[in-house]
C-alpha positions in Angstrom: -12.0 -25.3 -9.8 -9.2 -26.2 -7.3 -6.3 -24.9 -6.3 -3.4 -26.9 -6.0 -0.6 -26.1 -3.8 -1.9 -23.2 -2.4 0.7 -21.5 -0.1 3.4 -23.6 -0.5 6.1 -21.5 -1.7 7.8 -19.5 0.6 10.4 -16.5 0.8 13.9 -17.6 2.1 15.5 -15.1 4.1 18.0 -13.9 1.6 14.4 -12.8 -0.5 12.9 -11.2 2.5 16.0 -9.0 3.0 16.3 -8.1 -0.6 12.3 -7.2 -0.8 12.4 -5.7 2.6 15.2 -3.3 1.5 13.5 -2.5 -1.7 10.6 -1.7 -0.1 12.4 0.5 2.4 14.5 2.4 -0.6 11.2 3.0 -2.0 9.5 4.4 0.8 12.8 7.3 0.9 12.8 7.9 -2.4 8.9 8.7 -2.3 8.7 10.6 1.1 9.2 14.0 -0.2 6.6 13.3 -2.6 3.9 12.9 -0.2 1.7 16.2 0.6 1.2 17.0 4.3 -2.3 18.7 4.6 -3.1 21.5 7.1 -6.6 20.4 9.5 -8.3 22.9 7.6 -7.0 21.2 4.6 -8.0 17.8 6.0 -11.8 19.0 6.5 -11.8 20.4 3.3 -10.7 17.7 1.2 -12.0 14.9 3.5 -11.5 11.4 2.3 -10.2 10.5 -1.2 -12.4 6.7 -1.5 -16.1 6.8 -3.0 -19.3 7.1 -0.7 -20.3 3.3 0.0 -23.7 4.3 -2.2 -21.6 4.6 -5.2 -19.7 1.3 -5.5 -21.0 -1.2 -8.0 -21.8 -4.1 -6.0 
């Protein structure tokens, strides 16, 4: 199966601006949600993805 026209449709620069300052009103409104973890914090909770044994493959 084929794709046709692949990649031809572009942002104009009046879309980028609107998505850009979306994107930047969402990154405000969620920066107080975010949790800032202590090095002892870090160590203890380590990474949050799977171990690479336990992804279905």
């Amino acid at each position: 199966m084929s794709f046709d026209n692949l990649g031809n449709t572009h942002f104009n620069e009046e879309q980028k601006t609107v998505i850009f300052e979306a994107l930047q009103l969402a990154i405000v409104n969620l920066e107080g949600m975010s949790a800032n973890l202590s090095p002892k914090e870090r160590s203890k909770y380590g990474k949050v993805v799977p171990d690479a044994g336990t992804i279905d493959r």
